[in-house]
Every structure is written in structure tokens, then in C-alpha cells.
C-alpha positions in Angstrom: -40.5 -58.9 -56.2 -38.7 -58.1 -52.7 -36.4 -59.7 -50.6 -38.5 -62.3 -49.2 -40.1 -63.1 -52.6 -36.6 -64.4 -53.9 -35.3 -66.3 -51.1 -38.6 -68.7 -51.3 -38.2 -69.3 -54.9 -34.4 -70.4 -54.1 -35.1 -72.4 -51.1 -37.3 -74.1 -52.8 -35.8 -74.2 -56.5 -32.2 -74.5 -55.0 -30.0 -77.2 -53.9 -29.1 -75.9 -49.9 -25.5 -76.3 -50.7 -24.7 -72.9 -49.1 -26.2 -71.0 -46.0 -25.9 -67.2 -47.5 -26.6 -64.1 -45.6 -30.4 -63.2 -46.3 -29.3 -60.2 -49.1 -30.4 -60.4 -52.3 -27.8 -58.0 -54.5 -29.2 -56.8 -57.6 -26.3 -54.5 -58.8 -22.7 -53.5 -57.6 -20.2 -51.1 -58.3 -16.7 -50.4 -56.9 -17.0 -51.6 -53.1 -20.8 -51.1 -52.7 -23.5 -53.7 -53.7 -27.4 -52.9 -53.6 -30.2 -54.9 -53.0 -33.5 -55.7 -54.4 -35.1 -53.4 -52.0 -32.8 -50.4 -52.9 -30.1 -50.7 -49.6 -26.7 -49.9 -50.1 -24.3 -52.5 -48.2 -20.4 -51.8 -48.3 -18.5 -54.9 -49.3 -16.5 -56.4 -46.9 -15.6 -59.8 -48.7 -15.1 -59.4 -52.0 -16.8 -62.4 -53.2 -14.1 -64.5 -51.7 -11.3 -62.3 -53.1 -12.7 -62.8 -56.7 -13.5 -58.9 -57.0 -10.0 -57.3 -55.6 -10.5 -54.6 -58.6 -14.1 -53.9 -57.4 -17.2 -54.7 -58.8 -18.1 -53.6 -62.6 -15.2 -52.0 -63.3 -15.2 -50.1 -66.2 -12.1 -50.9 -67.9 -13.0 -54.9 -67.1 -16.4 -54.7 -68.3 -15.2 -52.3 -71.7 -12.9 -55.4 -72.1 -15.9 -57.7 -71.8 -18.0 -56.0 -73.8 -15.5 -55.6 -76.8 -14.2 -58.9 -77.0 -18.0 -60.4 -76.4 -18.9 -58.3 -79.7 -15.8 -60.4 -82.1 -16.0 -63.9 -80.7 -16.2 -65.8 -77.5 -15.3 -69.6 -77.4 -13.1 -71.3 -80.1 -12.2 -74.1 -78.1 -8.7 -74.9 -77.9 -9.2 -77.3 -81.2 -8.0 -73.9 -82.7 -5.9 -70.8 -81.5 -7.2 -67.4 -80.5 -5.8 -64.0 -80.4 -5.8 -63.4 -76.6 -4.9 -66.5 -75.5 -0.8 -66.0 -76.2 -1.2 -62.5 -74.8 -2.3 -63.5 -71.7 0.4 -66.4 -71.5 2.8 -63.5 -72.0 1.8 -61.0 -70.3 1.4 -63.1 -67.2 4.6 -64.7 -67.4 6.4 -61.5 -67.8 4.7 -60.0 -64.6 5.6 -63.4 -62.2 8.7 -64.7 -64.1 7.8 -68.2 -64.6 8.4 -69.9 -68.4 4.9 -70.9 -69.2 1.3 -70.8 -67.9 -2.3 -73.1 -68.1 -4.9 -71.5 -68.5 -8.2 -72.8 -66.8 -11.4 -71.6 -65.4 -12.3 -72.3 -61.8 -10.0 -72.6 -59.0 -10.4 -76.4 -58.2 -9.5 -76.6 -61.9 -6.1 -75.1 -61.1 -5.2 -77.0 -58.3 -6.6 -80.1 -60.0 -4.0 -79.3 -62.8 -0.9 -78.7 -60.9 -1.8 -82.0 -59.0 -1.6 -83.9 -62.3 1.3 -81.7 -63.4 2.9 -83.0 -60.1 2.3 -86.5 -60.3 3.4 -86.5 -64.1 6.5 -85.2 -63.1 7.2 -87.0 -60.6 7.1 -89.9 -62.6 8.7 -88.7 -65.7 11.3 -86.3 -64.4 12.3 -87.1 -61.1 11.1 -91.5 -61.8 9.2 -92.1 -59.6 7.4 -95.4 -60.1 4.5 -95.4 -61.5 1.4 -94.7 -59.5 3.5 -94.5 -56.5 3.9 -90.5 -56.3 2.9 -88.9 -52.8 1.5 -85.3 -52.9 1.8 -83.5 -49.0 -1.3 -81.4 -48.0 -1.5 -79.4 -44.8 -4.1 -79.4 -42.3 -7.2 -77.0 -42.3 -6.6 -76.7 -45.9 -8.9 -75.6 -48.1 -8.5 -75.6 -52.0 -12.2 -76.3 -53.3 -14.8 -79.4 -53.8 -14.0 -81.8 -56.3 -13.6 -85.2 -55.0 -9.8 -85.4 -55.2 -9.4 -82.2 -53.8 -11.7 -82.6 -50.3 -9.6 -86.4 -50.4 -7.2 -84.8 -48.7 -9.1 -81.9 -46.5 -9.0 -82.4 -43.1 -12.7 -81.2 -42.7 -14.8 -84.0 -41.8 -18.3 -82.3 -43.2 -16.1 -81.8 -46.9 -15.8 -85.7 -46.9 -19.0 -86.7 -45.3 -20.9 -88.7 -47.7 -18.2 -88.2 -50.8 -16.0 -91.5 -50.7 -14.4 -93.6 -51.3 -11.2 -91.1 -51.9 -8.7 -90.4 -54.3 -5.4 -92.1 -52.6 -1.8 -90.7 -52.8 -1.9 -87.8 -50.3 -0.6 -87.4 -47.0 -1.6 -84.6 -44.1 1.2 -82.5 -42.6 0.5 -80.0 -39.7 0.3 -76.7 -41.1 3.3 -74.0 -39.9 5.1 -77.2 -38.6 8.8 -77.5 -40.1 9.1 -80.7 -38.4 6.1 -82.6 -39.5 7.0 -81.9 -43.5 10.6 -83.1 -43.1 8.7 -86.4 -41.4 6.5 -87.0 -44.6 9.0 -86.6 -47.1 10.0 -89.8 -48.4 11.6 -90.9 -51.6 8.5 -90.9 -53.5 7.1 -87.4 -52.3 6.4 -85.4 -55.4 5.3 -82.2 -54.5 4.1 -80.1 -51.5 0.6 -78.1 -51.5 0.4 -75.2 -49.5 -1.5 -71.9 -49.1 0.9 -69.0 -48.1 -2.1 -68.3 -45.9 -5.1 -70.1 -45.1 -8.4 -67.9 -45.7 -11.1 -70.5 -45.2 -9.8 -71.6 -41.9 -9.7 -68.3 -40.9 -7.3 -66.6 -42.1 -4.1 -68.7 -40.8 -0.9 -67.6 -41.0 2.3 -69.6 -40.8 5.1 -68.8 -38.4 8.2 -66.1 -39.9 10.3 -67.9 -41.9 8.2 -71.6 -42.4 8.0 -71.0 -45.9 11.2 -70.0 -46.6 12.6 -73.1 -44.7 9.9 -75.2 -46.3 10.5 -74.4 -49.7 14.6 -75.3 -48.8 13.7 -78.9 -47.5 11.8 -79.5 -50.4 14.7 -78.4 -52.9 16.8 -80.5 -50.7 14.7 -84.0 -51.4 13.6 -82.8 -55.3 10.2 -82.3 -54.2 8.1 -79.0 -56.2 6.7 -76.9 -53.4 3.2 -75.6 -54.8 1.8 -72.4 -53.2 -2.1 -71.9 -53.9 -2.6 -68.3 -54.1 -6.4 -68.4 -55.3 -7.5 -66.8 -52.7 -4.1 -65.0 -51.4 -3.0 -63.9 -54.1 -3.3 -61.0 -56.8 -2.9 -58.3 -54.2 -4.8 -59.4 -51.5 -2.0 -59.8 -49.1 -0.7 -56.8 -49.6 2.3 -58.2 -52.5 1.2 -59.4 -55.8 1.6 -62.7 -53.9 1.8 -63.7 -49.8 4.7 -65.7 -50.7 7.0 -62.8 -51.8 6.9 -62.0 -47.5 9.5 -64.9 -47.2 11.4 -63.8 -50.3 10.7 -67.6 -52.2 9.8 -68.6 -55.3 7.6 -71.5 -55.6 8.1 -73.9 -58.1 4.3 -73.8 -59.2 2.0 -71.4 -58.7 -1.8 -71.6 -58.5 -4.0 -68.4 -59.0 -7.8 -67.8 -59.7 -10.6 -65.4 -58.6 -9.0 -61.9 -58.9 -7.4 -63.0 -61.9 -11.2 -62.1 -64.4 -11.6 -58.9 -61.8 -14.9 -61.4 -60.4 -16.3 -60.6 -64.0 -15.8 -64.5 -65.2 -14.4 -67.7 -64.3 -10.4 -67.7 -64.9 -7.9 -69.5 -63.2 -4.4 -70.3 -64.2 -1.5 -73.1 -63.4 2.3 -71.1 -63.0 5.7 -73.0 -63.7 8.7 -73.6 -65.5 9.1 -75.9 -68.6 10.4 -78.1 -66.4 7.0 -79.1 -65.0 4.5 -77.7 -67.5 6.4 -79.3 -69.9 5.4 -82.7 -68.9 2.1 -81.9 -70.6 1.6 -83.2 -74.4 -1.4 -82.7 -76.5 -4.4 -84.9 -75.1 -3.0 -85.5 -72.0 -4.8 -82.5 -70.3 -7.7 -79.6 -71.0 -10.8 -78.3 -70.8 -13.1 -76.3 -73.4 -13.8 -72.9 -71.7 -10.1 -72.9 -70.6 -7.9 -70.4 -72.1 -11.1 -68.9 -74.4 -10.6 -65.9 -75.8 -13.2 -63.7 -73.5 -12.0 -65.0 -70.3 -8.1 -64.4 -71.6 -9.1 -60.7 -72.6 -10.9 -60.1 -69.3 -8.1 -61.4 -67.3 -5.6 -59.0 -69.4 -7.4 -56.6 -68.2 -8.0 -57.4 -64.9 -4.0 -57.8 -64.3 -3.1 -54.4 -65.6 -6.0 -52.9 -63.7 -4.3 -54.5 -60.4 -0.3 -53.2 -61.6 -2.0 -50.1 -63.1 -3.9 -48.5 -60.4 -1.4 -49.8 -57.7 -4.3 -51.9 -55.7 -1.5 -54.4 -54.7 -0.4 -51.0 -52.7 -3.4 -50.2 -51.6 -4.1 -53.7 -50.2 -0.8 -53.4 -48.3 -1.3 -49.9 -46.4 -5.1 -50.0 -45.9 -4.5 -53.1 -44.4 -2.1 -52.5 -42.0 -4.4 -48.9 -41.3 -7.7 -51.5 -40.9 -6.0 -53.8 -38.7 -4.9 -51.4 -36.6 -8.1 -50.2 -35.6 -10.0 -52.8 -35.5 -7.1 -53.8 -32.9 -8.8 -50.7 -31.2 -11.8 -52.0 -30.3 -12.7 -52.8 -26.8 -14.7 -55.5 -27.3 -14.9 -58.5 -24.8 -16.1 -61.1 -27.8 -12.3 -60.4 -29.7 -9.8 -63.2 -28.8 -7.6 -62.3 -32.3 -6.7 -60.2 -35.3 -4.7 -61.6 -37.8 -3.8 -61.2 -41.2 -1.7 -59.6 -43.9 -3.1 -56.8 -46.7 -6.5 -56.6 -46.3 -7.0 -60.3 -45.8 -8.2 -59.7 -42.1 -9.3 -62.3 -39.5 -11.0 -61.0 -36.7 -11.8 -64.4 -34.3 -13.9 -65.1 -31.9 -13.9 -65.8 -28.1 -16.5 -69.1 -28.2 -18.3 -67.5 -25.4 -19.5 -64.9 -28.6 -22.0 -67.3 -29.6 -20.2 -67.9 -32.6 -19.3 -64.9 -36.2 -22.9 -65.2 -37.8 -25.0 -63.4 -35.3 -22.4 -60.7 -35.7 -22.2 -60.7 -39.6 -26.2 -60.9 -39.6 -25.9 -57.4 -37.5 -23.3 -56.1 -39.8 -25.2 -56.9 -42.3 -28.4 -55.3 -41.2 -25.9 -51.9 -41.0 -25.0 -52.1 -44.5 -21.9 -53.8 -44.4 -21.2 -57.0 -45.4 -18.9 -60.0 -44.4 -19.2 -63.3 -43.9 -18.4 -65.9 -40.6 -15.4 -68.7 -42.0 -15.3 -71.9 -39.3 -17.7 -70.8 -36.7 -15.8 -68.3 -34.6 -13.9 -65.9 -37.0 -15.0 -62.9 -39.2 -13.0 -62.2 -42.2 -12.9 -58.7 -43.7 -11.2 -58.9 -47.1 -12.7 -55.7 -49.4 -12.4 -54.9 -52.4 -8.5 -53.5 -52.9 -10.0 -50.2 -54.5 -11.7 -49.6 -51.0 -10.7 -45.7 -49.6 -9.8 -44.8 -45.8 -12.3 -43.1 -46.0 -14.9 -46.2 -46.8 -13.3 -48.4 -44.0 -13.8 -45.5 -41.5 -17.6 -45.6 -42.4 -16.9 -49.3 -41.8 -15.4 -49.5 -38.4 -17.9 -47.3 -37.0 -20.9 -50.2 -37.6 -18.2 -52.8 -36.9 -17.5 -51.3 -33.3 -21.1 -50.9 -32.5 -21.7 -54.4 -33.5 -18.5 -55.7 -31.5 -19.5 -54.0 -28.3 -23.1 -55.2 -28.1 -24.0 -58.2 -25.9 
């Protein structure tokens, strides 16, 4: 079968959940996927961040592959041998007391949202059922229903309600609207360090170093989701370490399998995690034993082969030249690492026609709200590679 062949079956097998580019990959490795027709595409996204080591890498997949061959799900009814490894390994590397392990993203945030609430009332007494959570606008932190509750994009909500109560929008980057929300029962504040589905956003110098102070200041746990962010992508293990903070939970997913399976992970302190007791919280697949030896192995691929590096010089050196580029559809560049925005005058006629042309040059990205590219490679990528890139991406940029 080619090309065409597949997308019928799946627009007509498939829920149309999802608008993809019109490439159907059949194998990967490194920062180059192929498609069932034999083309070669370099990898400008990254699946969302998930594959900062790159795809198939051998030392994930060799991880993989041994653990799939001794056991694979226990369940947390009983222990496993990887399971404490990864607990320790990853609180050693980030310096927080404990961990909870799950396996999507929305998973994650969905736990520190309960971890939040639970301490709010049972540490700081809040009454109970009263406990407000602060989100900020344009966020983005997956689908479930509590989670697009408090999104502030209409088309996330449309259709899904009635809504899970307790949450409150503050203007993202805005000092002034969090100190407004915080009242007496505020329990924690959400926030990505920077925002990659609204286009890669980032907040001014200094707002999360102040914001992290107020909420200290009124007992309040300021929450950082680095799904997406972190791991590397920024260009530090995580965006926050640019302001020099440390959050008081920390959310992190996708890079942390190496994109080869779903693991995600809840950061904190006793303090917080500790408000857990058996029963009160889980899942199955969490914490089993081959996604905790593939994210092992993922983590010391990222430390190991100094990708968090990487991230940080190639993206400064990819930024730069895409700066470069004469091109009268560019209003902005933005980003940190290679998590790169590249948005849009509207007069473009809008990212997809752009990726679509990418795309047809072998390289692929993906359009975020409309009007912005995002460029986010794989953190193993080589100047050399992102050369080969910029070329298609100036030709593309420059046509009408």
C-alpha cells in the first residue's frame, strides 16, 4: 500500500480528532523519519518533545528489549525491580524527596492537581472542597475534562461540559493579575515555564522568579509543568532553572520514555507527596517495570550524551539564522533551546500552507494556533542537519 492507500483506511476507520500532515512514517531513526513510499523527512518536532533522545535509540530500545524479555506489568498490587531505581535515580538528578510515577502527561498534571488540593486541605486547612487552583491563560496541559475546565480555548471546551469547578484564570506573564487571585483559600499555582502549544510563549525576565516569591509569601505550591519544556528541551534540564527557582512540584512526561512509551512523573517533597496514602491515588500501567527501565534509560541518555547541551547551543545557533531570513511573512522568533517559535504575520495566510511545503522538502514541522511554526528537533540533531534545514526553510519563507 502507498500513501494515499493508508490515509483512506484512517479517514474512514478513524475518529477525525487530529488534522495531521498527509505523511505516513513507517520507520525513524535519530532525527530522520521515512515514509511508506521510501522519502526521507528530517524531524523538526520531535513528536511534541517526546523524542528529545531521537528516534530508536539504541541504548532506549536495548533497554526495551531486555526488560520486555523478564517481565512487563506487575501492577502496583506488588513491587518491581525498576520501579525504586527510577524513584532514585530521578530524585537524585532534580533534588526533590520523592516522585509518582504515571504514564501520560494529563495523568501527571491530573496528579499534582489532586496532590494540591489534598494538601491544601490537610496541610495548609483549607476547608474542605473550598481549595482554589490558579491557571494561566493560553494554557495548555492536555484533554481530560478537568484539565480543558480550566483552558482558555473555547474549541477544548466546546461540547465537553459541564466543568470541573475550583479553578481560576490569571493572565499569563502578569505579576499583578496572580497577586489579584490569591486569596486565602488558593492552593497552588499551575504554570508552564513556557508555553509550547500557544506558540511557544515566553514570560517576561524575572516573572517566575517573582511568582514563585508571592506564592511562598501566601503558602500557596507554585507547580511548573515541564511536559513539554522540560528534559532538555529548553536548553537546561528544566526552563525553570533560567530564573534560578525551585518549584515546589514538578510535572514531567514525554522525553522522560525517549518517545519509546508512555511515562510521565509527579516531582515534590514529602511535604506534598506525602499527603498520598494507599488507595487514595493510582493507576495500573503507572510505575511498571518496562516503562521505569525505559525511562532509566532515557534519563541517562539525556545527562550522558550532554543533549541538554546540545539543546542549549544549537538553539541559540538555529535561532539565529532563522532570524536571518528576509522573509516578509516573519512577524517573530522566539524561544529558548531548541524550542523555537517562528510566528506569523496574518497576511501569511496562516503556518500550514508553509509546513505543507516544508513538508513536501523533507522536513517536517507542524503549525501551533494558526499563525506560528514551531521547530523543536530532536536534541541529538547536528549543525550540520539544521544547515540542510534552513536551506528548505528559507526557500519556503521567501515564496509568495
Amino acid at each position: 500500500m502507498n500513501t494515499r492507500d493508508y490515509i483512506a483506511i484512517e479517514e474512514q476507520f478513524g475518529a477525525h480528532n487530529y488534522h495531521p500532515l498527509d505523511v505516513v512514517v513507517d520507520h525513524a531513526e535519530g532525527v530522520y523519519m521515512w515514509d511508506v513510499d521510501g522519502k526521507k523527512y528530517l524531524d523538526c518536532l520531535a513528536a511534541y518533545s517526546a523524542v528529545n533522545q531521537g528516534h530508536c535509540h539504541p541504548r532506549i530500545i536495548k533497554a526495551l528489549k531486555d526488560q520486555a524479555e523478564k517481565v512487563t506489568l506487575t501492577s502496583r498490587a506488588f513491587r518491581n525491580d525498576q520501579l525504586p531505581l527510577l524513584a532514585k535515580e530521578l530524585c537524585e538528578l532534580t533534588g526533590y524527596e520523592m516522585m509518582l510515577p504515571m504514564n501520560s502527561g494529563a495523568e501527571a498534571v491530573e496528579t499534582a492537581l489532586k496532590a494540591a488540593r489534598k494538601w491544601g486541605e490537610k496541610v495548609k486547612g483549607v476547608p474542605q472542597g473550598k481549595g482554589k487552583i490558579l491557571t494561566c491563560s493560553n494554557n495548555f496541559a492536555g484533554r481530560t475534562i478537568t484539565i480543558v475546565s480550566f483552558s482558555t480555548e473555547e474549541q477544548y471546551k466546546d461540547g465537553f461540559g459541564p466543568f470541573t469547578p475550583g479553578f481560576e484564570t490569571v493572565e499569563y506573564g502578569n505579576i499583578d493579575s496572580l497577586k489579584a487571585a490569591i486569596d486565602e483559600n488558593t492552593v497552588a499555582f499551575l504554570i508552564e515555564p513556557i508555553q509550547g502549544e500557544a506558540g511557544i510563549i515566553i514570560p517576561p525576565d524575572g516573572y517566575l522568579k517573582e511568582a514563585k516569591e508571592v506564592c511562598e509569601k501566601h503558602n500557596v505550591l507554585f507547580m511548573t509543568d515541564e511536559i513539554q519544556s522540560g528534559l532538555g528541551r529548553s536548553g537546561k534540564l528544566f526552563a525553570f532553572e533560567y530564573d534560578g527557582i525551585r518549584p515546589d512540584v514538578v510535572i514531567i512526561g514525554k522525553a522522560l520514555s525517549g518517545g519509546c512509551y508512555p511515562v510521565s512523573a509527579v516531582l515534590s517533597d514529602k511535604e506534598v507527596l506525602g499527603v498520598f496514602n494507599p488507595g487514595d491515588h493510582g493507576s495500573t500501567f503507572g510505575g511498571n517495570p518496562l516503562g521505569a527501565a525505559i525511562a532509566r534509560e532515557a534519563v541517562k541518555v539525556l545527562i550522558e550524551e550532554n543533549l541538554v547541551e546540545n539543546s542549549f547551543e544549537l538553539g541559540k545557533y538555529f535561532r539565529s539564522k532563522l532570524s536571518e531570513i528576509p522573509s516578509k511573512h516573519v512577524k517573530e522568533i522566539r524561544g529558548k533551546g531548541l524550542f523555537i517559535g517562528m510566528e506569523l504575520n496574518e497576511s501569511s495566510g496562516g503556518a500550514r500552507r508553509f509546513c505543507e511545503a516544508l513538508a513536501e522538502r523533507g522536513i517536517l514541522c507542524k503549525e501551533t494556533h494558526t499563525h506560528v511554526i514551531r521547530f523543536a528537533p530532536p536534541l541529538v540533531i547536528k549543525k550540520e542537519e539544521i544547515d540542510e534545514a534552513l536551506i528548505h526553510i528559507k526557500d519556503v519563507l521567501l515564496m509568495d
